[in-house]
Structures are given as C-alpha cells and as structure tokens.
C-alpha positions as a LaTeX table, in Angstrom:
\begin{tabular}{lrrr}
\hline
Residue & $x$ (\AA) & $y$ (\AA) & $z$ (\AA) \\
\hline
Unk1 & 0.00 & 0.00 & 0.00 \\
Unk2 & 1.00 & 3.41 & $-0.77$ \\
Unk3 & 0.09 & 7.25 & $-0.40$ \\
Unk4 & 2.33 & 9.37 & $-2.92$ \\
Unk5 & 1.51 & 13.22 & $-2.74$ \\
Unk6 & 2.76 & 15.29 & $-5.78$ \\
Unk7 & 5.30 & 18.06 & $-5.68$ \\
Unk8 & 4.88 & 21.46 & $-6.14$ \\
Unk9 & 7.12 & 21.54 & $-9.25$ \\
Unk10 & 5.63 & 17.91 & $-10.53$ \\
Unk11 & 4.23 & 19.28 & $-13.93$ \\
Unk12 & 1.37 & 17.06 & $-13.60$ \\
Unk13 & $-0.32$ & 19.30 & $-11.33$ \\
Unk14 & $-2.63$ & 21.19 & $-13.13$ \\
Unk15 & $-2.22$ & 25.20 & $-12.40$ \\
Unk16 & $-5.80$ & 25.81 & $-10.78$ \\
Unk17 & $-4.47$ & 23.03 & $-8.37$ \\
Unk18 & $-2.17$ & 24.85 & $-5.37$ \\
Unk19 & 0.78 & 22.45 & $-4.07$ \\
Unk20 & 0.13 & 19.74 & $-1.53$ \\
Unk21 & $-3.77$ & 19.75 & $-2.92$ \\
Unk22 & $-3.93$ & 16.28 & $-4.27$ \\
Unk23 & $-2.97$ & 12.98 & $-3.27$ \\
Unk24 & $-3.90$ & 9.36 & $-4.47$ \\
Unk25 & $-3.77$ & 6.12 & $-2.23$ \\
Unk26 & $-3.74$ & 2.66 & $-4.17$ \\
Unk27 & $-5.90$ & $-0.08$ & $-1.89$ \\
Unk28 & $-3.93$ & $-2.85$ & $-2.23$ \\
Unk29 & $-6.28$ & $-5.60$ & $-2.86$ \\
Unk30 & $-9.77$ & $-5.35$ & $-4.87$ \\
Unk31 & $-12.09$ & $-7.45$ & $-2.03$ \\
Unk32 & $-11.13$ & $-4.59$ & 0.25 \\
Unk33 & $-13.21$ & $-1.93$ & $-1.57$ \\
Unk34 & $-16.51$ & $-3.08$ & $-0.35$ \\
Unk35 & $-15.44$ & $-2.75$ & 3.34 \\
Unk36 & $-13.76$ & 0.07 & 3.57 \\
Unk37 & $-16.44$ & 2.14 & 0.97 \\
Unk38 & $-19.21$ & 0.77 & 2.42 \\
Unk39 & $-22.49$ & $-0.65$ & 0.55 \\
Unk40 & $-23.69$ & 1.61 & $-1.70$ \\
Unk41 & $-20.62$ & 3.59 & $-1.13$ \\
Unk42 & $-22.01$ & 4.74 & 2.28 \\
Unk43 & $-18.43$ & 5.29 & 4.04 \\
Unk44 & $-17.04$ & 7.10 & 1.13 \\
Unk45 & $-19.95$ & 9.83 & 1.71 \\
Unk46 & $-19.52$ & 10.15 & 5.35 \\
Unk47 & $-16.07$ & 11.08 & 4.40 \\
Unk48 & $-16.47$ & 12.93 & 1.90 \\
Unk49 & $-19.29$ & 15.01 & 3.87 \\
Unk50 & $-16.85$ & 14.89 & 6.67 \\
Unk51 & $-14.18$ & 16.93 & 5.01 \\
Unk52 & $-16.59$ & 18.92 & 2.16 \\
Unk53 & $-13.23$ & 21.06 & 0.65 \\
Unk54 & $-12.25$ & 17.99 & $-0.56$ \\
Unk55 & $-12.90$ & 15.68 & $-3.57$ \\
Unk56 & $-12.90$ & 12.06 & $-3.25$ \\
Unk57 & $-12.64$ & 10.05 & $-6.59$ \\
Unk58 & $-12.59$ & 6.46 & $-6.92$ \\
Unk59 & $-11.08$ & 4.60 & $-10.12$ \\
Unk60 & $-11.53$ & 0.89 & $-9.54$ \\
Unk61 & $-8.95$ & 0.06 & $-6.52$ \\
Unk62 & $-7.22$ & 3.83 & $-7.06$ \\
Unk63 & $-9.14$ & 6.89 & $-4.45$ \\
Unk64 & $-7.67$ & 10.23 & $-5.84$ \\
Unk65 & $-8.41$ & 13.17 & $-3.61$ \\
Unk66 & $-8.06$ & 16.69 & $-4.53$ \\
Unk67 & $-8.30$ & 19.56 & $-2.07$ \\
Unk68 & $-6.89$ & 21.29 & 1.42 \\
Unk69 & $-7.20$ & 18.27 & 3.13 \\
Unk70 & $-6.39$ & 15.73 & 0.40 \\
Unk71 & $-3.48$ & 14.21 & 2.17 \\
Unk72 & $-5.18$ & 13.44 & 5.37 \\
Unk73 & $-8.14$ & 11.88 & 3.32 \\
Unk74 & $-6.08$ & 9.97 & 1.58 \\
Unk75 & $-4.28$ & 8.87 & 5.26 \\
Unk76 & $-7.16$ & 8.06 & 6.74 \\
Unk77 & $-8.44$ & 5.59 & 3.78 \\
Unk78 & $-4.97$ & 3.80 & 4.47 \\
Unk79 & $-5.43$ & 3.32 & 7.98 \\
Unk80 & $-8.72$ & 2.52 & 7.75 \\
Unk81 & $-7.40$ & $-0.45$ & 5.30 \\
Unk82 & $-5.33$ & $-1.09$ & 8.31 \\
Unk83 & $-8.07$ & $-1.48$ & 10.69 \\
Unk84 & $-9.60$ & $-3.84$ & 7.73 \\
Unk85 & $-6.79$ & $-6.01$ & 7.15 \\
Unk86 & $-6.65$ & $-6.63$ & 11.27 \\
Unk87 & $-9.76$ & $-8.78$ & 10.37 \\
Unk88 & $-12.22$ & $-5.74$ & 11.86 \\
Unk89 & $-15.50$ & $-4.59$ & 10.11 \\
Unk90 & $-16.40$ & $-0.83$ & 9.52 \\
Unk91 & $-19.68$ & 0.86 & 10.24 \\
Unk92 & $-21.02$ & 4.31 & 9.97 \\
Unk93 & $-20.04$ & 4.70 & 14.11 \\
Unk94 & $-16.29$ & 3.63 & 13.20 \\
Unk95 & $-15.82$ & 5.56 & 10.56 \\
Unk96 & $-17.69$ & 9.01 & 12.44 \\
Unk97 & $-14.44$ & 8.19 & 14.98 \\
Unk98 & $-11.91$ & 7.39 & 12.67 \\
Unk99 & $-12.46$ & 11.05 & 11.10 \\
Unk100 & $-12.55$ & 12.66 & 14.56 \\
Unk101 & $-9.08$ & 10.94 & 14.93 \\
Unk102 & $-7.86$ & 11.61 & 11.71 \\
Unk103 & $-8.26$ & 15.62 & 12.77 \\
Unk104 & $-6.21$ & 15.37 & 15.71 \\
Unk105 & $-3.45$ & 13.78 & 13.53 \\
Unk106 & $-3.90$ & 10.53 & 15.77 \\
Unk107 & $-3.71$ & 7.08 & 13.54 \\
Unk108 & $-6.89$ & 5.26 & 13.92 \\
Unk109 & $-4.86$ & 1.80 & 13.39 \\
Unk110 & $-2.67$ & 2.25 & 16.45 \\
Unk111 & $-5.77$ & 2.43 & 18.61 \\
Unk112 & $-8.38$ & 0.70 & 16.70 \\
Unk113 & $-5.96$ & $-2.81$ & 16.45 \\
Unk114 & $-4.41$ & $-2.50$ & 20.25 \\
Unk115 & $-6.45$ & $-5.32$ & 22.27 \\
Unk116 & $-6.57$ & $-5.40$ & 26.07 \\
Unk117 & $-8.63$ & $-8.74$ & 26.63 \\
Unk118 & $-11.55$ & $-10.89$ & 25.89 \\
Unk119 & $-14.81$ & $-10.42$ & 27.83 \\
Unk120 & $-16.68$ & $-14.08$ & 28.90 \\
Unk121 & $-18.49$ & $-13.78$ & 26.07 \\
Unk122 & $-15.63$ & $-13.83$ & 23.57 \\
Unk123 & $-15.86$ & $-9.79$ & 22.75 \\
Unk124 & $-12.55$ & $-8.32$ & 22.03 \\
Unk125 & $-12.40$ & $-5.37$ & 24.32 \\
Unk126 & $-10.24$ & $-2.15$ & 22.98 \\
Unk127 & $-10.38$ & 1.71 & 23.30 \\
Unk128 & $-12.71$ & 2.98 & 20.81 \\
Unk129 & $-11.69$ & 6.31 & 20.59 \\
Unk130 & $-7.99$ & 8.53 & 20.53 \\
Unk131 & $-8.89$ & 9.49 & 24.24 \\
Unk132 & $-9.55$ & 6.04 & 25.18 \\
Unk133 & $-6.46$ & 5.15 & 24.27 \\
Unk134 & $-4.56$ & 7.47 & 25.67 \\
Unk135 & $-6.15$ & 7.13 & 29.26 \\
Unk136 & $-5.36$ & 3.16 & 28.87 \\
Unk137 & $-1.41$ & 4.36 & 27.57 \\
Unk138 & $-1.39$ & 6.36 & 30.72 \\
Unk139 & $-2.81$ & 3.56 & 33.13 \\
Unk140 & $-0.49$ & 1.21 & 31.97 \\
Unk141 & 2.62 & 3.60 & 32.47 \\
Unk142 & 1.69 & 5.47 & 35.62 \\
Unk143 & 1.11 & 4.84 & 39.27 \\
Unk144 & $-1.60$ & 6.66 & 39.63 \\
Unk145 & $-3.97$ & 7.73 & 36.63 \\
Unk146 & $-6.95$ & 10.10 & 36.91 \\
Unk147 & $-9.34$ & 9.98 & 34.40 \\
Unk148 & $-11.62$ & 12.67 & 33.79 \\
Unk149 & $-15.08$ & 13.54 & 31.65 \\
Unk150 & $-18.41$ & 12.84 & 31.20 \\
Unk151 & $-21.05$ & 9.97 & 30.96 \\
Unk152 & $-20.10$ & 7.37 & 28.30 \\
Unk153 & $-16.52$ & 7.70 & 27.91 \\
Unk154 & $-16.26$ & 4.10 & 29.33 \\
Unk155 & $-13.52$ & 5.58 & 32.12 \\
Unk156 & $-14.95$ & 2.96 & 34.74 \\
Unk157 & $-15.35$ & 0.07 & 31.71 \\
Unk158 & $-12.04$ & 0.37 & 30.97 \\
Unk159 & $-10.43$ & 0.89 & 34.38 \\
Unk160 & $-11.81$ & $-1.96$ & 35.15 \\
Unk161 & $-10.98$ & $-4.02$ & 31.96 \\
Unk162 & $-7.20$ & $-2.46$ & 32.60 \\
Unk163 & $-7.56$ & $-4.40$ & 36.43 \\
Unk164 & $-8.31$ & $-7.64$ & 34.91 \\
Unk165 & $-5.57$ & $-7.44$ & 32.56 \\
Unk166 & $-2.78$ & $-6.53$ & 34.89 \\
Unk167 & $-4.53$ & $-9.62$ & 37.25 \\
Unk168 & $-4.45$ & $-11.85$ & 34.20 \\
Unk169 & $-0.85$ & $-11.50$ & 33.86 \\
Unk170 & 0.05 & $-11.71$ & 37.32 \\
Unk171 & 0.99 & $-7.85$ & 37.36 \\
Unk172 & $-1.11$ & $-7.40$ & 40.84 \\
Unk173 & $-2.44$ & $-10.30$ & 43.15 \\
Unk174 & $-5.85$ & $-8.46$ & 43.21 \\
Unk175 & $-8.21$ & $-5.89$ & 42.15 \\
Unk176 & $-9.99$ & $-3.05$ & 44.45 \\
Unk177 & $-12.73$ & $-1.07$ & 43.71 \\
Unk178 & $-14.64$ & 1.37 & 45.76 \\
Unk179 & $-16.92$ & 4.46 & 45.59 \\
Unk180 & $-18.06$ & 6.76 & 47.83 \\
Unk181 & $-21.69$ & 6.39 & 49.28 \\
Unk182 & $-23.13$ & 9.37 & 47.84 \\
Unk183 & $-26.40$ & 10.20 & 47.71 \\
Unk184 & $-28.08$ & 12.02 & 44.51 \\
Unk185 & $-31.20$ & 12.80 & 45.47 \\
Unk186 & $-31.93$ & 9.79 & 47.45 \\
Unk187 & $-31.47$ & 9.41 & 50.89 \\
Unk188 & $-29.02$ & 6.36 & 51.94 \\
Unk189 & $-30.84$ & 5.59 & 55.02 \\
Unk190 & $-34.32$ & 4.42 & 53.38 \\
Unk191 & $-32.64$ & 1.45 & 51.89 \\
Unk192 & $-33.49$ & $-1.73$ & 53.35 \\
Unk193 & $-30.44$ & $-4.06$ & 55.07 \\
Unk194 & $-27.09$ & $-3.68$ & 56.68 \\
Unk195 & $-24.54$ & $-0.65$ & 55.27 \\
Unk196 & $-23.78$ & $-3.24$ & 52.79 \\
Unk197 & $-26.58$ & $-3.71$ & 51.40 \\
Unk198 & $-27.18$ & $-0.62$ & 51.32 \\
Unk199 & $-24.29$ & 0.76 & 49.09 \\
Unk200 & $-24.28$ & $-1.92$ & 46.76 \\
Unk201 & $-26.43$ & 0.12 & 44.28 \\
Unk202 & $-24.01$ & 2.43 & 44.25 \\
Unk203 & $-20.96$ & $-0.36$ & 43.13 \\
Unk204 & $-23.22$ & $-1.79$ & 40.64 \\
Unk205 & $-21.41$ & $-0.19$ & 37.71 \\
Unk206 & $-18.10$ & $-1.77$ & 38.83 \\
Unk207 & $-20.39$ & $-5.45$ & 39.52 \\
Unk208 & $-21.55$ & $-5.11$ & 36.04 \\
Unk209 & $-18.06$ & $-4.40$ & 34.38 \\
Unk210 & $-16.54$ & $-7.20$ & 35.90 \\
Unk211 & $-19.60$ & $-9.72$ & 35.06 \\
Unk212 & $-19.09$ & $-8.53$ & 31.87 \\
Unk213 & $-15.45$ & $-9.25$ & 31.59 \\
Unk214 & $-15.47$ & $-12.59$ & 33.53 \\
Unk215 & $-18.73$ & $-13.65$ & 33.28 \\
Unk216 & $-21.02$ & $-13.87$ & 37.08 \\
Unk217 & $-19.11$ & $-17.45$ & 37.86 \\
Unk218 & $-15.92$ & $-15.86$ & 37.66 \\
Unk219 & $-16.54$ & $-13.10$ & 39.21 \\
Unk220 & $-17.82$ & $-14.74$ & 41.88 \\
Unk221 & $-15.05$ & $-17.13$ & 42.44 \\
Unk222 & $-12.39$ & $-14.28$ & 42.51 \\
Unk223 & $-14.80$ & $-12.56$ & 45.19 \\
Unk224 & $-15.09$ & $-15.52$ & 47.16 \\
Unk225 & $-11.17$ & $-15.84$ & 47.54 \\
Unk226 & $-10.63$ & $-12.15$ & 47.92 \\
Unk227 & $-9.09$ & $-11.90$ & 45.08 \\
Unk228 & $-11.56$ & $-9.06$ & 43.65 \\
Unk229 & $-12.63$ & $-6.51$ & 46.72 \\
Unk230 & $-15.64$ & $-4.40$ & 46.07 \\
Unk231 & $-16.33$ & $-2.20$ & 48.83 \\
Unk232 & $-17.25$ & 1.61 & 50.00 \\
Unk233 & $-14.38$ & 4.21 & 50.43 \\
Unk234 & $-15.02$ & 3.95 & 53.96 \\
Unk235 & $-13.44$ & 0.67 & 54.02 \\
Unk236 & $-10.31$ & 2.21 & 52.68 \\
Unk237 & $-9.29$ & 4.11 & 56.29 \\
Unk238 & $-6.13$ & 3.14 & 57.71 \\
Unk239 & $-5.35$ & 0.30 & 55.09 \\
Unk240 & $-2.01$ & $-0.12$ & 53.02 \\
Unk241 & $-2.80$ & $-1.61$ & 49.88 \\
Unk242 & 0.12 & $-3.67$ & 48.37 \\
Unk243 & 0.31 & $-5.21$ & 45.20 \\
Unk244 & $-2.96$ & $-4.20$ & 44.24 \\
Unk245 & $-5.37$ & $-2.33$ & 40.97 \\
Unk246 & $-7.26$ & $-0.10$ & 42.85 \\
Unk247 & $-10.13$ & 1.71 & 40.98 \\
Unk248 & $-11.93$ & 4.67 & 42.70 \\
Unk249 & $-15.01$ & 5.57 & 40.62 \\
Unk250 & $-17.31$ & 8.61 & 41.04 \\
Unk251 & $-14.49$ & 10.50 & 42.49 \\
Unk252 & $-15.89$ & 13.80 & 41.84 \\
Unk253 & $-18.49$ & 12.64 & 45.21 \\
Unk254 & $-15.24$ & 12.03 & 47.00 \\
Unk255 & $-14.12$ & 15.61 & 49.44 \\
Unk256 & $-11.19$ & 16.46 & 49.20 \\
Unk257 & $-9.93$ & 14.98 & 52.83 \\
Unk258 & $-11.61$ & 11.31 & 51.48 \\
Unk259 & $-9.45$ & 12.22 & 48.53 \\
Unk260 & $-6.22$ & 12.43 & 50.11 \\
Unk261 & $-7.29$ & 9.39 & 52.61 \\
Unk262 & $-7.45$ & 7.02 & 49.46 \\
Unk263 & $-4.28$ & 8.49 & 47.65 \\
Unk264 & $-2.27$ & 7.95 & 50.81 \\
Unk265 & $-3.00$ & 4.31 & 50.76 \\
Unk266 & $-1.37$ & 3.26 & 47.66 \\
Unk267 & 1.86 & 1.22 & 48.78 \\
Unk268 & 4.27 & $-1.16$ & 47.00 \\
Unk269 & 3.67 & $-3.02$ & 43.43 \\
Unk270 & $-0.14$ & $-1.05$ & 43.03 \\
Unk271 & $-1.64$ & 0.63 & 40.53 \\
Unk272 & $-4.30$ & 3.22 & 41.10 \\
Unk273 & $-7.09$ & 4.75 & 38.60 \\
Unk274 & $-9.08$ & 7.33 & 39.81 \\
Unk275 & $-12.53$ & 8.36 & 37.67 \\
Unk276 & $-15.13$ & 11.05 & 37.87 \\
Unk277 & $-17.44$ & 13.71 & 35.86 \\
Unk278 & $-16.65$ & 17.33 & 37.73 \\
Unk279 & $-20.05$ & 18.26 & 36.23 \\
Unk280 & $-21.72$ & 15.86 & 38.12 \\
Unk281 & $-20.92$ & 16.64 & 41.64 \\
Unk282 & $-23.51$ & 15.18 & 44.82 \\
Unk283 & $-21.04$ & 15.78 & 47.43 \\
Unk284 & $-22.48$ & 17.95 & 50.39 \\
Unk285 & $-21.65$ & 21.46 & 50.04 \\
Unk286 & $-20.31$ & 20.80 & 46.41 \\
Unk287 & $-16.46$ & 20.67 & 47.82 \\
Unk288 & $-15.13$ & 17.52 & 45.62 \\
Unk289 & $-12.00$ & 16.27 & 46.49 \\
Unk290 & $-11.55$ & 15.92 & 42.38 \\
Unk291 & $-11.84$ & 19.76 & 41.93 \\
Unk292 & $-8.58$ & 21.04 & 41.63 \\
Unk293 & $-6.68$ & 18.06 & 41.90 \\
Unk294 & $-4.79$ & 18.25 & 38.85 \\
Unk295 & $-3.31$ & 21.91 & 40.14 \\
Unk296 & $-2.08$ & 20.01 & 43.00 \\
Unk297 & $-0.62$ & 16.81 & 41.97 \\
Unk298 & $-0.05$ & 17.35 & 38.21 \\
Unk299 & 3.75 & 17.90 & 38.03 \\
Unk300 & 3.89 & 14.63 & 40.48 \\
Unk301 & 5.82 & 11.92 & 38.29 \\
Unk302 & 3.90 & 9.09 & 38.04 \\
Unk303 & 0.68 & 10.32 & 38.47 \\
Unk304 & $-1.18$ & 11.34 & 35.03 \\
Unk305 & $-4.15$ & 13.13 & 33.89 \\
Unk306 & $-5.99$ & 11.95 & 31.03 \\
Unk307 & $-9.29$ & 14.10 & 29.74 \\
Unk308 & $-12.51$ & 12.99 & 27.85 \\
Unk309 & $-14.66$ & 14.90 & 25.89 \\
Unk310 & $-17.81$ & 14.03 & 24.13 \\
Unk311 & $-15.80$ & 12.99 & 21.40 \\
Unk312 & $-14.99$ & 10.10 & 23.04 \\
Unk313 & $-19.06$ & 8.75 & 24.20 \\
Unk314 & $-19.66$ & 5.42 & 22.91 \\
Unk315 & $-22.88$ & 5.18 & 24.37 \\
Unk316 & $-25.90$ & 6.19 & 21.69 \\
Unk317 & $-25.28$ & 9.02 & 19.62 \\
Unk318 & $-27.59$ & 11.02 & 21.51 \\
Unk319 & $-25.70$ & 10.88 & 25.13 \\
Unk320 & $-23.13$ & 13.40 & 23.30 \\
Unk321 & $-25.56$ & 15.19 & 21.86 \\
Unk322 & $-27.38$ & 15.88 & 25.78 \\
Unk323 & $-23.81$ & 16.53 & 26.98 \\
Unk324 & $-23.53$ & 19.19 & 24.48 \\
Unk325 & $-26.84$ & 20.61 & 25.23 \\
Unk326 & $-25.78$ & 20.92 & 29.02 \\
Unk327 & $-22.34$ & 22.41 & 28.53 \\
Unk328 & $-23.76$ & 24.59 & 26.08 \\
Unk329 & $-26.86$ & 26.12 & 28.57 \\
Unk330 & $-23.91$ & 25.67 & 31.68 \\
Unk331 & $-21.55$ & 28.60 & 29.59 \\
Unk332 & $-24.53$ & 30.74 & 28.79 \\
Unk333 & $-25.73$ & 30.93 & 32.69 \\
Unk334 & $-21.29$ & 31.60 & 32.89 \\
Unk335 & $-21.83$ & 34.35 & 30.51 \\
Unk336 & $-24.31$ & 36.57 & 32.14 \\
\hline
\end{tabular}
C-alpha cells in the first residue's frame, strides 16, 4: 500500500491546483473496496461530507483526492485499510471516529488494532476512541492515573478491563474497587439491610463491568477468595494496599480529605485509577475532592491526567448530543 503526494514543481499538477492539494492512495487488494467504501458507497460519503473542501474520486482500486485536506483523506483511507486487514468490520459509528481521529493527527490503526482482553463472552475489548487510548497508555505507564469527563466515555469500563488485565498477567495479586456512598437525590438511610446492602447500588457499575469481563461465575469465584474486593471508600481508612489495581469511581463525590485518605493508601507493586465527571458533583456542600486536583498533583511523576470529551461517548449518539446541550446552557448561565 502506498500514499504518494505530488510536488509542487511535478508538472502534472494542473495550475488551478495549489501544491500539496492532491494525493492518491492505491488499496492494495480489490475485495477490500466493499469494506472500507461501504455498501452503496455509504463510508465514502460520510467522508467525503466529513471533510466537504475535498474531492474524493474512486477509479476501480485507485481513491484520488483533490483539495486542502487531500493528504489526510487519503491517510485516513490507508489506515482505515489497516483497521480492515486486522480482520475488523467498519460501520457508519467507526468511521464518524476514525475522522474525529484523523483531525487530531492521531492514527486510527494504532488504537483501533491495540487489544486489552476478551470479555466471557468472547468480545474483544479495545479503546474505541484517541482518548480512550490514551487514558489506557497512561494507566499502563503510571502509578496513579486520573481519568476525567463525562457519561459514556467508558472511564470505569475500561479501568476496570485495565484491572483484569494486569490480574491476568500476574501484574497485581488483586483488584480493588470502591466508591463513595453518595447520595443524589436519594437518601441512603431508606434502603433496606445492613450498610452493605445498602451501598451496593451504588458499586453496581463496577459489579456489572466485571460480570461482563469474567462472566457472574468468575466473578464470583475471585470474590469468594478475595481476590476481587468491592467495597465503599469507607473501608479504605487506615489500610495499606500492596500489590494491588485499585479503581476509585465517582471520584468527583469524593471531598477532598476522602481524597487524600485514598491516595495515601497506595503502597508497593499497586496501581491506582481514579474516575469522575466534575459536572456531576452530589457531594455535600459541592467541595469535591476531584476539583482542583490536577493543580495540586499534576507535576507529580507518576501520576497522570488523562481528559474525555464528548468525542470520546460510545454510548448512543444522543448521550453526546445531551452533553452538548448541558455544557452549552452551563456557559450561557457563565456568561451573564
């Protein structure tokens, strides 16, 4: 495979076309075209609506593009031949975050092809989007990780997928997770049973993550031994955890002296991921221990920051499009 650009002084280049305008990528086998153009050519249009300067040209296995952005266009139908040839199908939803990627100057193929595991049910689980995989590059290089942004960016999904991993191959000797026992809107108290009982609605996120990954059984069994912990941050007082993946989700309902208690606990051979949503904040008084934390730890080595935008949801379309909405009426109230 091959993209070739043509040369300013090429004389090819017709004179109504400015240098660096046009670029051609040969697809290197003919049974490809249906996949990556999509039936009735529908990938090729969400491309070519996607970047409208441009002209997108097909002559049987040759794509000729002609415009201000005809080199990345003709980048991204390479990687996306990539993604292809790693034995993955395309869709309308792919290709939407292929493009996104292809902006940022971020190759789909290094994060559409990296693999983390296989859930119980066979699914190949890997970071959909450029954020996603730079929040797993981070959790698999730092001590600490802090992952950041709103509803269906899979931040706990993946934490947790990243835990099972490093307990797969014997990185840790077992897995953590905890939240704090926030109420939003509810009061705790009304729930029926012991405190418990009571907070496991609130870990039922991390229960379903892990069900997914290694099926109810397994999950079980690793419970059973201790091997897998699920419990409230109020467990986590005076411990040392050693050798351990220790996932704190909802952290923006942590304050910021539960904050510090749980960051103080990390000891030797552990791994820590911290998650939250700043925008969604239940904590009495509205003093999160996730507010401001990146001032205050950021030039720590070891300890990273990753943030996710809408452009990283892979729930339905229209959980970005409600984000939006919100930020959107939250900076005209900021305007005023």
């Amino acid at each position: 495979m091959s993209t070739s650009l043509t040369n300013a002084d090429e004389p090819e280049v017709p004179s109504r076309v400015e240098p660096g305008t046009v670029a051609e990528y040969v697809v290197p086998s003919n049974h490809l075209m249906v996949g990556l153009l999509g039936g009735r050519d529908e990938h090729l249009r969400l491309i070519e609506r996607a970047f409208p300067e441009t002209t997108v040209s097909v002559r049987g296995n040759v794509i000729d593009c002609t415009g201000p952005d005809a080199a990345r266009v003709a980048k991204l139908f390479e990687e996306l031949v990539v993604v292809l040839q790693s034995g993955q199908s395309l869709n309308p939803i792919t290709i939407g975050r292929t493009v996104e990627m292809a902006r940022e100057d971020v190759r789909p193929s290094e994060v559409l092809t990296s693999q983390l595991l296989r859930s119980a049910k066979g699914t190949t689980i890997r970071p959909n989007t450029a954020g996603q995989k730079r929040y797993c590059d981070a959790i698999a290089t730092s001590t600490i990780t802090f992952g950041v942004g709103p509803a269906g960016t899979g931040k706990s999904y993946l934490a947790v997928a990243m835990a099972v991993q490093a307990l797969q191959n014997r990185q840790v000797n077992r897995i953590i997770l905890t939240r704090p026992a926030v109420e939003a809107g509810e009061r705790l108290g009304f729930l029926p049973g012991d405190l418990m009982a009571k907070v496991d609605p609130y870990l039922r996120p991390l229960y379903d993550a892990l069900f997914d990954l290694l099926g109810p059984e397994g999950t079980g069994r690793l419970m059973e031994r201790g091997t897998i912990e699920v419990a409230p941050l109020a467990f986590m007082r005076g411990r040392t955890l050693n050798d351990a993946f220790i996932i704190l989700d909802e952290a923006q309902n942590t304050s910021p002296e539960q904050m510090k208690m749980f960051l103080t606990r990390v000891g030797f051979g552990s791994k820590v991921v911290v998650t939250g949503d700043v925008t969604q904040i239940d904590v009495p008084g509205g003093r999160s221990g996730l507010v401001g934390i990146e001032d205050l730890l950021g030039t720590i080595d070891g300890i990273s920051f990753v943030h996710f935008s809408r452009r990283d949801v892979v729930r339905h379309r229209i959980v970005a499009d409600i984000i939006d909405a919100y930020e959107q009426a939250q900076g005209g109230k900021s305007g005023r």
